[in-house]
C-alpha positions as CSV (number, residue, x, y, z in Angstrom):
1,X,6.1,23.7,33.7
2,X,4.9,23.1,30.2
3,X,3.1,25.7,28.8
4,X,-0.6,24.4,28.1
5,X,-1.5,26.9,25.5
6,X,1.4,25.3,23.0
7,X,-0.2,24.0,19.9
8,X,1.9,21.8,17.4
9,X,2.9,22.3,14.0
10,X,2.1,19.0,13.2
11,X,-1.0,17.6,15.0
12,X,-1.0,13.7,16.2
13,X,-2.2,11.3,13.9
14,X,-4.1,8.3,15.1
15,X,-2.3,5.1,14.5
16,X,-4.7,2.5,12.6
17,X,-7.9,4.5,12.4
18,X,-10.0,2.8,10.0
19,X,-8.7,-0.7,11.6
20,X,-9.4,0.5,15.0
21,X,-13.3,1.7,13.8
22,X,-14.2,-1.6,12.2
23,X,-13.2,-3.4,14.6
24,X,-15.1,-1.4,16.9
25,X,-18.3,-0.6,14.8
26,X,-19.8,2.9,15.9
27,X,-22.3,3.0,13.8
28,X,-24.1,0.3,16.1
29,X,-24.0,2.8,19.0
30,X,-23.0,2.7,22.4
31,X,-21.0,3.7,25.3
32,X,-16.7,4.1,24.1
33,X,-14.0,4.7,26.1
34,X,-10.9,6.2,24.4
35,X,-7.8,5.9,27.5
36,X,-4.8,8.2,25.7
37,X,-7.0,10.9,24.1
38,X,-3.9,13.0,22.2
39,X,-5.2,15.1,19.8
40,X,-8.3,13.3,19.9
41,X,-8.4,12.3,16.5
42,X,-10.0,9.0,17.4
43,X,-12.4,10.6,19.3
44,X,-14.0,12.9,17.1
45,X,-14.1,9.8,14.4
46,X,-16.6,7.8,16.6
47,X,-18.1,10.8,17.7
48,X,-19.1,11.5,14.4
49,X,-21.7,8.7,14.5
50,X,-25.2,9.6,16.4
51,X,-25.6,7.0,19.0
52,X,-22.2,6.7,20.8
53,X,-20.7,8.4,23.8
54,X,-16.9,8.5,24.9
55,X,-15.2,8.8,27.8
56,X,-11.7,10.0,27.5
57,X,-8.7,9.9,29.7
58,X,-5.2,11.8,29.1
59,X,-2.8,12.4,31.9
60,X,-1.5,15.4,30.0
61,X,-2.9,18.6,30.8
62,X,-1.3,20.3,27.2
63,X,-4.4,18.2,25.7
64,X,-7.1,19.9,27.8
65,X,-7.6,22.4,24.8
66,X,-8.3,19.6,22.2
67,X,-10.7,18.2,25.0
68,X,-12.6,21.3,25.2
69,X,-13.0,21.9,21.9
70,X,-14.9,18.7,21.7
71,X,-16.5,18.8,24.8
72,X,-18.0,22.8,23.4
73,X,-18.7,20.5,20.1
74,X,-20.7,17.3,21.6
75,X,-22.1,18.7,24.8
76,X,-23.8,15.8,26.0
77,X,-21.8,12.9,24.2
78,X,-18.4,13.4,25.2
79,X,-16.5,13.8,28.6
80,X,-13.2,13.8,29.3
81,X,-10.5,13.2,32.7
82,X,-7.1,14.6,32.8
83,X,-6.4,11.2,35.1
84,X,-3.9,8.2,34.2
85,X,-5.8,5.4,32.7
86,X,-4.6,3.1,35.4
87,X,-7.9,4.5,37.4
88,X,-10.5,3.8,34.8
89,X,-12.5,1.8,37.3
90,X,-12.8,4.3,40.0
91,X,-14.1,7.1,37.8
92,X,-16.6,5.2,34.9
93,X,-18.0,3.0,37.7
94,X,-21.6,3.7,37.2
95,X,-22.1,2.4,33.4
96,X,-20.7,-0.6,31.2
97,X,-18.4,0.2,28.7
98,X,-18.8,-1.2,24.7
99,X,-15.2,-0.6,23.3
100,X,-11.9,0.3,25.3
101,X,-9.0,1.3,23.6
102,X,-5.6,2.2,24.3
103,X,-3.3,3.9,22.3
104,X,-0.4,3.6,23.7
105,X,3.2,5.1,23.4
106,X,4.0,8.8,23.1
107,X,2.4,11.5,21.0
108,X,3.8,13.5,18.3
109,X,2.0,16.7,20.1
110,X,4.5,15.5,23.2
111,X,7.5,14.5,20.7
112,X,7.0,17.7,18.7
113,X,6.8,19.7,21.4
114,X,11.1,20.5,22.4
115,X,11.0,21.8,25.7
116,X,9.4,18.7,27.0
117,X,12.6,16.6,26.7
118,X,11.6,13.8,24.6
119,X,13.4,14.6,21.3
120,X,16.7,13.7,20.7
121,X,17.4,16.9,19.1
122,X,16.0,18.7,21.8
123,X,18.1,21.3,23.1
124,X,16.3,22.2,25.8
125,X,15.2,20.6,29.5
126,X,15.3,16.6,29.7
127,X,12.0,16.4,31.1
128,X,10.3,13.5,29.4
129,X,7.0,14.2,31.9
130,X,3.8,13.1,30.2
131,X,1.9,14.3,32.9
132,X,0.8,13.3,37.1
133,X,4.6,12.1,37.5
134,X,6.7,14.1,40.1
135,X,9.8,13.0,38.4
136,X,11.6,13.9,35.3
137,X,14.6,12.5,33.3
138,X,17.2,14.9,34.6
139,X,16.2,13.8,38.1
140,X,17.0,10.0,37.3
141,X,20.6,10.6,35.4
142,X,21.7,12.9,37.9
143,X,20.6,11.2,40.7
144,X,20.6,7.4,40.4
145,X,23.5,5.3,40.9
146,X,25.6,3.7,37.8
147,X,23.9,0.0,38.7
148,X,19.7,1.6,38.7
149,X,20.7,3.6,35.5
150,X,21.8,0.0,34.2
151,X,19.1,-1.7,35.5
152,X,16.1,1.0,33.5
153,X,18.6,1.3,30.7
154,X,18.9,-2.8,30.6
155,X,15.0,-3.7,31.4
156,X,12.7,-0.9,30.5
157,X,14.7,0.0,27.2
158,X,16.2,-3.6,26.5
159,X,19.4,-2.2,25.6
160,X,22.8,-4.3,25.5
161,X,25.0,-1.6,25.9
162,X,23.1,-0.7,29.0
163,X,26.6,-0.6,31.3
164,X,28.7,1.4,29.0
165,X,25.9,4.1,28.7
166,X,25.3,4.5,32.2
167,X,29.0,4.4,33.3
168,X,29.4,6.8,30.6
169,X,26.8,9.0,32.0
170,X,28.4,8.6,35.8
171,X,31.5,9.8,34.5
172,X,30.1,12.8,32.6
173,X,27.5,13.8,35.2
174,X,30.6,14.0,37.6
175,X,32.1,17.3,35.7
176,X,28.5,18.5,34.1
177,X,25.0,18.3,35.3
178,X,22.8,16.8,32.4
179,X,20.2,18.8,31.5
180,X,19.2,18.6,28.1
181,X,18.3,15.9,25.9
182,X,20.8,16.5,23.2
183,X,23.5,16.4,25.8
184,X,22.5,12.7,27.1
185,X,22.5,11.4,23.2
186,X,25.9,12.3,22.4
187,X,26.8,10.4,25.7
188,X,24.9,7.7,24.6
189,X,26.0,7.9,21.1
190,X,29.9,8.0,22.4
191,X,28.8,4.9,24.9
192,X,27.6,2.6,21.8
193,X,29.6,1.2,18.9
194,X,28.9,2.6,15.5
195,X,26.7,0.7,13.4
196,X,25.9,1.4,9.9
197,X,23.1,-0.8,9.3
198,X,21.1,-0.3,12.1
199,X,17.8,2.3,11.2
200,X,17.1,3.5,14.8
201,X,18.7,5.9,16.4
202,X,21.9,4.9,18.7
203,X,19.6,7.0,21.5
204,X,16.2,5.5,20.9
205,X,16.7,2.5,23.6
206,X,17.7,4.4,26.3
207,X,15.1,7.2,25.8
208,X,12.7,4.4,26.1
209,X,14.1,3.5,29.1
210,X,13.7,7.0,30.6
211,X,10.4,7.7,29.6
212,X,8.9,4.6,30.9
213,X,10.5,4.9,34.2
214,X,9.5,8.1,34.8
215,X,5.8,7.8,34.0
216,X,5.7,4.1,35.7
217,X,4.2,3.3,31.8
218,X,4.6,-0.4,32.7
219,X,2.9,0.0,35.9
220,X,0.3,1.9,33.7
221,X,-0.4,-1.0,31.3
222,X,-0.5,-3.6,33.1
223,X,-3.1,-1.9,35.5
224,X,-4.9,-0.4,33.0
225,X,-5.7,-3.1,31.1
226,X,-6.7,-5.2,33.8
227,X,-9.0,-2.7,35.3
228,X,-10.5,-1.3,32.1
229,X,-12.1,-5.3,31.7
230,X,-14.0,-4.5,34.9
231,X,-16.6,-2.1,33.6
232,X,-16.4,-3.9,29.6
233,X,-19.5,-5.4,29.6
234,X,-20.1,-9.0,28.2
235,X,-19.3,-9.0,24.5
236,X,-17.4,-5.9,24.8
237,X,-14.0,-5.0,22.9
238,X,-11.1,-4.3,24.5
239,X,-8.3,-2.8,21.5
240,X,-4.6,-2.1,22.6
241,X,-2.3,-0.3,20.1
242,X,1.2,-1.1,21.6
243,X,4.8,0.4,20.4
244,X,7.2,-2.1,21.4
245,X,8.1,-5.2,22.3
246,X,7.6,-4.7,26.4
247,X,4.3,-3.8,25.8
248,X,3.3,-6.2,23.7
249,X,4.3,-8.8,25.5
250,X,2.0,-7.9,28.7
251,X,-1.5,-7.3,26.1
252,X,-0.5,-10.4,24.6
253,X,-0.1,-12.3,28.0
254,X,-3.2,-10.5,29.5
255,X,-5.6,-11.7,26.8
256,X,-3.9,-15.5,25.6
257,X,-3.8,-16.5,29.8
258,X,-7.3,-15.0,30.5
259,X,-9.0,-16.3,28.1
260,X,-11.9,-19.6,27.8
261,X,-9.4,-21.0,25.1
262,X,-6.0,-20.0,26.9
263,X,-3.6,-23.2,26.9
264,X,-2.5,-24.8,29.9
265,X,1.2,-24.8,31.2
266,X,2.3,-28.0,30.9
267,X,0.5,-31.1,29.7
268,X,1.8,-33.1,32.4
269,X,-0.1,-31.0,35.1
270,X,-4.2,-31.1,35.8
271,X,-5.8,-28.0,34.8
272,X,-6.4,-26.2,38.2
273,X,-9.9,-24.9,37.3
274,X,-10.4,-23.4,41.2
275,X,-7.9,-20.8,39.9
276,X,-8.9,-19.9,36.2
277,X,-10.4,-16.4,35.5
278,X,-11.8,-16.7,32.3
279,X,-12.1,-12.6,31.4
280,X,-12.0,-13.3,27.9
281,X,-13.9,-15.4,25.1
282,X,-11.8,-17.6,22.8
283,X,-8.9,-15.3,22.1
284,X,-7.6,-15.4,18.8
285,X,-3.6,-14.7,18.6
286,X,-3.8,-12.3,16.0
287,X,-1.7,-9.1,15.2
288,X,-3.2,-6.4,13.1
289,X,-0.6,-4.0,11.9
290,X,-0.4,-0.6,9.9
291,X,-1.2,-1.2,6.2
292,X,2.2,0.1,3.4
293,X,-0.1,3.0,2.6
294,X,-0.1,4.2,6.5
295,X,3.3,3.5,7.2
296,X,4.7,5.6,4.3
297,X,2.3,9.1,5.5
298,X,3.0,8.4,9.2
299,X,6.3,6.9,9.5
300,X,6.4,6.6,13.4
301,X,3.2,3.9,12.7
302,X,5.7,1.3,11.5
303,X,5.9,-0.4,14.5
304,X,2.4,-0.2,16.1
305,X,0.5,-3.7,16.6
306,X,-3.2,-3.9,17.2
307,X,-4.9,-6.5,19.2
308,X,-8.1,-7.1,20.7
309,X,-10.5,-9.1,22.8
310,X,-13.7,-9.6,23.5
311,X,-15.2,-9.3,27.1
312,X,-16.3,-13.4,28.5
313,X,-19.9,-12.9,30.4
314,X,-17.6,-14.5,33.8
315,X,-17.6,-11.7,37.0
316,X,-14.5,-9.6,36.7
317,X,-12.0,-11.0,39.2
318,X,-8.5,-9.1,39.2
319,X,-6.1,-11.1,37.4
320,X,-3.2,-10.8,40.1
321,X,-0.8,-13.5,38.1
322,X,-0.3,-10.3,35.9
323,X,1.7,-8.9,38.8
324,X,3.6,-11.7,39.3
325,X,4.4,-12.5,35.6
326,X,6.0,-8.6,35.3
327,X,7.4,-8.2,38.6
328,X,11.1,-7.2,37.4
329,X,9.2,-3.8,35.9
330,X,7.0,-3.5,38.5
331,X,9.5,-3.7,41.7
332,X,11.6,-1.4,39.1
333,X,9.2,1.3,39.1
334,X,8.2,0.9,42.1
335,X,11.2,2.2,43.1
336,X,10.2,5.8,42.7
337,X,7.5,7.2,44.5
């Protein structure tokens, strides 16, 4: 169990800040919902101007400390849910939200933080829990057979060597139960040719893998998203950080196909407009990223891409082609109760 009293050398930094708040524009007011509170960083920023309010979710209950001090600090302002974001609907169901945003990926206050797994150097449990899961990474590699451990390894971390690495971790879990995480990446790193040029850790892939199994993080997003447009009222924002390429993909799909301007599939097919949910006004394909000045203080912001829409004044019907479209990590997470 992680101990929720640990506080971290080096606190989380929020990715895009100053991007993220004029974008958002606080000083106008209103009612903010902040899904992956961390440290609460962003938070305490909008919070900072008179008129707005913020809801915040984090499934972690190491960040109920950073919650309370802010809570102690803006009384009547600021609220916070130790719940998975993929419920937003069920609990701010009374009140419209302005901006949404989403953070998403893992925390330097979880990375930082050794016995929960998620470093490579980490010499201690292989955890990789961010909270509300009943699963952890030494469950999956000890458990699961060589051809899941391909499958998450393949899909969720997009990793060519997938069957080396977890034939290599068959064979190894045979004589050795893996328990730590620095014990899975010199299996990994034995599984995968060495490479000179490449910047990212030999690990990194497969890590990913793990951690979004375990917390269903696809499951998560693609949820999350969809229901956090219900209670965005008309003209609302809706911001998603995302970390990698997975993610991306499902924001970008989720606010170019929902949109009034979204283009249709083929030209040689009518436009089926029984079947359009327009949840978005004209969407415009744009990535914001990190400026050179951010990435060189916080390193791990190199690969973070912003994007955003902006709530259509249509009634919120669930978008269920989103399920459809990501079935393969859906029916993979599934998997695991």
């Amino acid at each position: 169990m992680v101990n929720p009293t640990y506080s971290p050398k080096s606190p989380h930094v929020s990715v895009m800040l100053d991007e993220i708040i004029n974008l958002s524009n606080p000083e106008k007011g209103g009612i903010f919902v902040d899904c992956t509170f961390g440290g609460g960083g962003l938070s305490k920023k909008i919070l900072q101007f008179s008129n707005t309010k913020v809801i915040a979710f984090d499934r972690d209950k190491i960040i109920l400390n950073f919650a309370k001090d802010l809570k102690k600090k803006y009384p009547t302002r600021f609220s916070f849910f130790q719940n998975k974001f993929s419920q937003i609907h069920n609990i701010v169901n009374d009140q419209l939200a302005d901006v949404i945003i989403f953070d998403l990926g893992l925390s330097s206050i979880q990375l930082n933080d050794l016995k929960r797994g998620f470093s490579f150097k980490s010499e201690q449990a292989l955890d990789m829990s961010m909270g509300l899961t009943n699963l952890s990474a030494e469950d999956v590699v000890n458990n699961y057979s060589e051809k899941k451990l391909k499958l998450i390894i393949k899909i969720l971390g997009e990793e060519k060597d997938a069957s080396k690495i977890a034939k290599n971790i068959i064979k190894s879990r045979a004589t050795k139960k893996i328990t730590r995480a620095n014990q899975l990446a010199e299996i990994i790193n034995k599984s995968k040719k060495r490479n000179y040029s490449q910047k990212i850790n030999p690990s990194t892939k497969t890590f990913q893998a793990l951690r979004i199994f375990v917390n269903k993080e696809i499951t998560e997003l693609v949820m999350g998203i969809a229901n956090a447009t219900k209670i965005l009222r008309p003209g609302g924002k809706i911001l998603v950080i995302s970390f990698h390429s997975i993610e991306d993909k499902i924001v970008k799909y989720f606010f170019n196909n929902f949109s009034l301007n979204r283009s249709n599939p083929s030209r040689y097919f009518p436009e089926n407009k029984k079947n359009n949910i327009n949840l978005f006004e004209r969407y415009k394909n744009q990535i914001i990223k990190p400026s050179n000045i951010e990435i060189i203080k916080n390193p791990p912001s190199r690969s973070a891409k912003l994007r955003y829409a902006i709530r259509s004044k249509n009634s919120f019907i669930f978008p269920e082609k989103m399920k459809i479209k990501f079935k393969r990590y859906l029916d993979l997470e599934r998997s695991h109760a």
